[in-house]
GUVORO-738421 format. One line per 3 residues: number of its first residue (from 1); their letters; for each residue x, y, z of C-alpha. Coordinates in pm, whole numbers, always signed. Layout:
NUM = A = X Y Z  ...;
END
This chain:
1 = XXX = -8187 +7951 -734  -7897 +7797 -619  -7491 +7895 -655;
4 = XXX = -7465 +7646 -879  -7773 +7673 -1141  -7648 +7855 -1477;
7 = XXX = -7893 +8105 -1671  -7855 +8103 -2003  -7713 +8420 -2191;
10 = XXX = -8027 +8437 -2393  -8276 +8451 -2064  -8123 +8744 -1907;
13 = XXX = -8404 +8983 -1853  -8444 +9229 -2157  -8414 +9534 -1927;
16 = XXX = -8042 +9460 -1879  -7960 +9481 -2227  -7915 +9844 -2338;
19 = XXX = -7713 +9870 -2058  -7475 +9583 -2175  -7468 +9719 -2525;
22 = XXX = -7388 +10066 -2410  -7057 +9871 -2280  -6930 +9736 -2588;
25 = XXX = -6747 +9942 -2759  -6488 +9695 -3031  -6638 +9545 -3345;
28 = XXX = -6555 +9180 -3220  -6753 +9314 -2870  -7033 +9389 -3125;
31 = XXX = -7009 +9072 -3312  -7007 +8819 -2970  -7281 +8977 -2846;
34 = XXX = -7477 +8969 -3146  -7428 +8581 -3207  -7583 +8477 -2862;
37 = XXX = -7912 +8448 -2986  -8231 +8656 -3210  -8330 +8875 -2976;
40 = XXX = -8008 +9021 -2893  -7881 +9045 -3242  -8241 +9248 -3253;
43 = XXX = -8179 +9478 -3009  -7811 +9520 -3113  -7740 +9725 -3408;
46 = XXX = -7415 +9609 -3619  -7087 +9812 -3523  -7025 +10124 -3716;
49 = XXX = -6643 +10254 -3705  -6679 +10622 -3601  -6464 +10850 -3868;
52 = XXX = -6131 +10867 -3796  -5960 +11136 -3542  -5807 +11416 -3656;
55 = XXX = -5529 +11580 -3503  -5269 +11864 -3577  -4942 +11749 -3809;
58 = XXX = -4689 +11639 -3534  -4417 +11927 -3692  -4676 +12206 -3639;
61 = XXX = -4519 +12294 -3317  -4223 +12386 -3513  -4256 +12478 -3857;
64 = XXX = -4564 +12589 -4108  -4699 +12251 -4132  -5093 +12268 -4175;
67 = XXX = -5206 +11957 -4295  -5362 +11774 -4045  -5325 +11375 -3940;
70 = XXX = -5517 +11125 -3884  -5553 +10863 -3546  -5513 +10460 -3668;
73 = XXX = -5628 +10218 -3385  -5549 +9852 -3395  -5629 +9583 -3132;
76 = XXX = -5434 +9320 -3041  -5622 +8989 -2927  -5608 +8644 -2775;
79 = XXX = -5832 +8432 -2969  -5846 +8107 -2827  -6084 +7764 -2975;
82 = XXX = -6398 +7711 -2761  -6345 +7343 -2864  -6009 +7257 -2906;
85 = XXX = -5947 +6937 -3098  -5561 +6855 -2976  -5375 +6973 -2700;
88 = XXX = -5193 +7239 -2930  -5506 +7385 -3028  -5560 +7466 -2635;
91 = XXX = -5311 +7769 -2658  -5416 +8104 -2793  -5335 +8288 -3111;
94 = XXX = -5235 +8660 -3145  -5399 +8906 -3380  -5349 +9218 -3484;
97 = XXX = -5651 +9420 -3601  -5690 +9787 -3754  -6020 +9963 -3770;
100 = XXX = -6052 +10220 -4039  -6362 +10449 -4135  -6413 +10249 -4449;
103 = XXX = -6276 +9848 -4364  -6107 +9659 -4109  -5782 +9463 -4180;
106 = XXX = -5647 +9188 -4004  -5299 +9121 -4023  -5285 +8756 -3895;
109 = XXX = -5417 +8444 -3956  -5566 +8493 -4291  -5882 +8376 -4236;
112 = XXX = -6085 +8335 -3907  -6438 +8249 -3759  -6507 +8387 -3476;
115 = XXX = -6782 +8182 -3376  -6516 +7924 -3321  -6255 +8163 -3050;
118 = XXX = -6301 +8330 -2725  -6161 +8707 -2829  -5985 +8893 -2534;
121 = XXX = -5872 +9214 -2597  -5482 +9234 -2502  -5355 +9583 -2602;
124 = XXX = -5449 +9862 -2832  -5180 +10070 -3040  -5206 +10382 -3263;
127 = XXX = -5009 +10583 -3532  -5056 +10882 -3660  -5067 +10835 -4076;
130 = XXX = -5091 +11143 -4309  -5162 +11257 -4680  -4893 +11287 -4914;
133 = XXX = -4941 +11615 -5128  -4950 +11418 -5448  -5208 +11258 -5375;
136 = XXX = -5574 +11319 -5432  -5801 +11363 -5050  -6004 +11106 -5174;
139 = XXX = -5791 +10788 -5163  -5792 +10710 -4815  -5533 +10398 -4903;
142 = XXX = -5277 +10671 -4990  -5217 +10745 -4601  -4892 +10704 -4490;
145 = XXX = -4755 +10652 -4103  -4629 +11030 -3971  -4257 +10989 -3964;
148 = XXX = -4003 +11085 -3631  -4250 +10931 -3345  -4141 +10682 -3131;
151 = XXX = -4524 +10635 -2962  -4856 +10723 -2985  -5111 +10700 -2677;
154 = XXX = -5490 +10806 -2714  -5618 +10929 -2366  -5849 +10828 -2255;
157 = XXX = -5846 +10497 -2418  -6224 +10483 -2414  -6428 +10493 -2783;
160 = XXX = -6747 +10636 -2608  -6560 +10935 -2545  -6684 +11266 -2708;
163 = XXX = -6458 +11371 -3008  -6378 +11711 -2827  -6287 +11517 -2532;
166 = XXX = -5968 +11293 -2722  -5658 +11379 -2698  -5291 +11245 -2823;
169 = XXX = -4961 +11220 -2651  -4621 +11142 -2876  -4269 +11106 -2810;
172 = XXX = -4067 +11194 -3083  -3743 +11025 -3199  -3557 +11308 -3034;
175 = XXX = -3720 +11260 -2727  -3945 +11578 -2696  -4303 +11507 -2589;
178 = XXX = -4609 +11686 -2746  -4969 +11650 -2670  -5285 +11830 -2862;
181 = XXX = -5698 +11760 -2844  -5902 +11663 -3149  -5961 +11959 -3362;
184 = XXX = -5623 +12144 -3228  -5463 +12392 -3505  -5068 +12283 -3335;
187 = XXX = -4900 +12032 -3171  -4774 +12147 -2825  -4451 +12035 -2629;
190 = XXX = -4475 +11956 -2293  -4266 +11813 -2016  -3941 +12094 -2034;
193 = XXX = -3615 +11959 -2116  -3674 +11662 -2066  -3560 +11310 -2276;
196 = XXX = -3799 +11092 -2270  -3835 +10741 -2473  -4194 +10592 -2405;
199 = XXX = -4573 +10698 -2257  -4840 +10458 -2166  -5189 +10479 -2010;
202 = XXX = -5160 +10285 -1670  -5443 +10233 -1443  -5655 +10494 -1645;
205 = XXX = -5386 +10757 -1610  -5101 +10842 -1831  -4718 +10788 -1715;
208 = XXX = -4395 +10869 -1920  -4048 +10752 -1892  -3738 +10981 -1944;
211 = XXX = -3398 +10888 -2036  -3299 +10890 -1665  -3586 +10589 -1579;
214 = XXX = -3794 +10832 -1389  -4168 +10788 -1418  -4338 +11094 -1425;
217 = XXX = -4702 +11146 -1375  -4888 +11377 -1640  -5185 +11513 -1473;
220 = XXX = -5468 +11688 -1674  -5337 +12058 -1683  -5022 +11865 -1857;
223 = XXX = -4792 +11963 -1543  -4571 +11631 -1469  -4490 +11491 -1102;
226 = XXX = -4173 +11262 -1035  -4344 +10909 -986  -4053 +10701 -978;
229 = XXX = -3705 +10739 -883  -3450 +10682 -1134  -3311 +10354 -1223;
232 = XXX = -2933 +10309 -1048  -2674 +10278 -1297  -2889 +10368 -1610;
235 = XXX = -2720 +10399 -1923  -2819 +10780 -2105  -2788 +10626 -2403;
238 = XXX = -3017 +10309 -2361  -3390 +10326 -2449  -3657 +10284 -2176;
241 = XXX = -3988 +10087 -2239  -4280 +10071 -2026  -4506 +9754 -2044;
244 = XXX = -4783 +9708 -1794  -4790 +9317 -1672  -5036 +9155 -1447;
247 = XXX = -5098 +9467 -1286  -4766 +9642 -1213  -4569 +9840 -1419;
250 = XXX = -4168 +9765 -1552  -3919 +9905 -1738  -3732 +9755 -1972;
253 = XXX = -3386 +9919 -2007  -3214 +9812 -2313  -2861 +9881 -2220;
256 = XXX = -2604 +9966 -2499  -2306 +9673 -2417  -2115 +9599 -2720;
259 = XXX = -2124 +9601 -3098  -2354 +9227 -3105  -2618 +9407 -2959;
262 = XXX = -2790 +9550 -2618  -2841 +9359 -2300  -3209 +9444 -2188;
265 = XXX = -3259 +9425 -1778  -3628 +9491 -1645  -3747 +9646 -1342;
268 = XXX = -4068 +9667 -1155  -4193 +9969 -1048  -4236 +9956 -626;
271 = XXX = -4484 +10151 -565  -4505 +10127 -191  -4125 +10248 -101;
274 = XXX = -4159 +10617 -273  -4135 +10455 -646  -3830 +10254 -622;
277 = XXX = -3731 +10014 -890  -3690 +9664 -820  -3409 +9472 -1049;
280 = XXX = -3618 +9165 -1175  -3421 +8877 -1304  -3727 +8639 -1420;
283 = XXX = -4024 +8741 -1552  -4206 +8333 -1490  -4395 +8254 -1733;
286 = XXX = -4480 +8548 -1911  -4297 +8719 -2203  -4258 +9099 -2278;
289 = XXX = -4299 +9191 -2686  -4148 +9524 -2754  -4314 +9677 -3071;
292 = XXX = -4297 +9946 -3252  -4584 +10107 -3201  -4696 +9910 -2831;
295 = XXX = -4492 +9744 -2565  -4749 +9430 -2415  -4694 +9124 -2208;
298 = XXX = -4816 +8809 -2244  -4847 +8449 -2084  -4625 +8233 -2264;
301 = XXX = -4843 +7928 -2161  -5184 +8048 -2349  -5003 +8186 -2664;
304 = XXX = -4804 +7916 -2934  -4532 +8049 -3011  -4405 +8259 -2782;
307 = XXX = -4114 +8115 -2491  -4137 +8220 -2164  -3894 +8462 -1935;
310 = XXX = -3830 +8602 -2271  -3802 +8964 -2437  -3917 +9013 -2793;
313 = XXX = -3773 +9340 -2942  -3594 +9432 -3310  -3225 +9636 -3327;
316 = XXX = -2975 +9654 -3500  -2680 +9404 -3440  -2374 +9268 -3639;
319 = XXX = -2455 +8954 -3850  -2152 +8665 -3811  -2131 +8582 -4151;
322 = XXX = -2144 +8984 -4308  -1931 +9300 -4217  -2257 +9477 -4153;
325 = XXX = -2503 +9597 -3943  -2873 +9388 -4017  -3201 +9524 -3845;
328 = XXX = -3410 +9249 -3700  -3631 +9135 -3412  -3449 +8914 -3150;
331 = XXX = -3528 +8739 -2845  -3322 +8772 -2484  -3370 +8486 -2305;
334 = XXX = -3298 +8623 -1899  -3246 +8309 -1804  -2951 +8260 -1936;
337 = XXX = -2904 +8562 -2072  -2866 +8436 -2446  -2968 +8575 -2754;
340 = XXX = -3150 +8452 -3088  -3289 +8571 -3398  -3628 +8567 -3468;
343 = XXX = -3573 +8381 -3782  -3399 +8105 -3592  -3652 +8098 -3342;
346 = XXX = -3912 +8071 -3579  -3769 +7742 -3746  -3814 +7531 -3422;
349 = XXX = -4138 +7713 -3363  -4315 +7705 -3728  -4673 +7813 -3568;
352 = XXX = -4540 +8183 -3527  -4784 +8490 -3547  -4693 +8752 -3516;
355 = XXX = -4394 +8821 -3722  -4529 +9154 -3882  -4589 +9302 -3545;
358 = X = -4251 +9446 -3582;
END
């Protein structure tokens, strides 16, 4: 057989499939792999959502708080047309979809068929969402997100994990970071005095981000190593976000300037001169999306929408035409270094989706 000669999905041998199945572990994974053909919808049973995560209440570690909380995963994906029928229809759409023990719900578009897109998985995010007392333990739709968090990582990221094996890190709003496994009675702190403003899983291990802009390692006994130096000039009082891009890790400092708003700057992370950070003034073509519950990058050329060398965040900022403070996303062009509101940007740019990311 030469280089060039294609096998069809469907002819792979049979004895390779339980190994590709054991692979897929999202429900659009399931669903691609079951449309190929008979036999491997045969072999392939449909996806079944395990039950949700449970988790001690993030205030445990510091009050009488019992009632436990629950994990919420959503995925974020490029879906892209297999046969696009206009050159717009070549870029990419962004979706947002939660998985719950009992349905799925997809925030954007409103309807779909996927046997029209390529899926690729972008991102996941998570919240923590508990019972209110008043509320009966069987209505699952009475959940509510756990107030005070800034972000919420699942490590490792993996679904074929065992449940005993699952663990959470947070960073709450006042910058303490706690950690506990599934089936934990408390919440513990870790990481000493620390300030810290994000946490991601990068290159299968997890990384936080203190006030400073030092990176700091968290190994598994939950003791944290320098990884970075800090960022020269930081302000204290400006947020740090990490988003992973192509790769290599940034920082997105969003510096506290004036009363119209912040001035982010980015840096990448240099891994080879003892964790310096490099001041990056363009990001190309790709554009950072600060959420609030994931940080992500994205290629502004595959996605409508979206502009490139651009950062997508919300704040607060002064409105020109009001004596008062509005809360909205924006978007920082570093090019030039300009600002616009998302509802602007949206009017030249009416194919938008994902406005309720934020």
């Amino acid at each position: 057989m030469g280089l060039s000669d294609r096998v069809e999905c469907s002819d792979l041998p049979m004895e390779l499939l339980p190994t590709i199945i054991k692979s897929l572990e999202t429900r659009i994974d399931v669903l691609q792999f079951r449309s190929v053909c008979n036999s491997w919808r045969s072999n392939c049973p449909p996806f079944i959502p395990a039950s949700p995560l449970e988790f001690p209440h993030p205030a445990s570690w510091s009050s009488s708080e019992t009632t436990p909380v629950q994990l919420c995963e959503s995925t974020l994906y490029l879906m892209q047309r297999l046969k696009p029928s206009t050159s717009d229809d070549n870029k990419g759409m962004l979706i947002k979809v939660e998985e719950t023990n009992s349905s799925r719900r997809r925030y954007e578009p409103n309807s779909l068929n996927l046997m029209d897109f390529r899926a690729l998985e972008l991102t996941k995010s998570y919240m923590l969402i508990c019972q209110l007392s008043s509320f009966s333990v069987r209505h699952f739709d009475k959940l509510f997100p756990t107030r005070g968090l800034n972000k919420v990582v699942k490590f490792p990221k993996s679904a074929r994990i065992n449940v005993n094996d699952s663990a959470v890190f947070i960073v709450y709003s006042n910058g303490k970071l706690g950690f506990a496994k599934c089936g934990d009675g408390n919440m513990s702190i870790v990481g000493g005095r620390c300030t810290y403003d994000d946490v991601i899983v990068y290159k299968g291990q997890l990384y936080v981000v203190d006030r400073w802009g030092i990176v700091w390692l968290i190994r598994l006994e939950l003791e944290l190593v320098p990884f970075s130096q800090s960022i020269d000039g930081s302000d204290l009082c400006s947020p740090k976000y990490l988003v992973e891009s192509c790769g290599a890790l940034y920082v997105v400092d969003k510096e506290r300037r004036s009363r119209h708003g912040t001035t982010p700057k980015v840096y990448k992370l240099n891994e080879e001169e003892l964790g310096r950070w490099d001041f990056v003034n363009s990001l190309g073509d790709r554009a950072f999306v600060l959420c609030n519950d994931c940080c992500f990058s994205i290629s502004a050329e595959e996605f409508s929408g979206f502009k490139r060398n651009c950062i997508y965040f919300t704040e607060q900022h002064s409105h020109p035409a009001w004596p008062v403070f509005c809360f909205g996303t924006r978007v920082f062009n570093l090019e030039d270094g300009s600002f616009e509101d998302l509802a602007n940007f949206q009017h030249s740019h009416p194919a938008w989706p994902v406005t309720n990311l934020f």
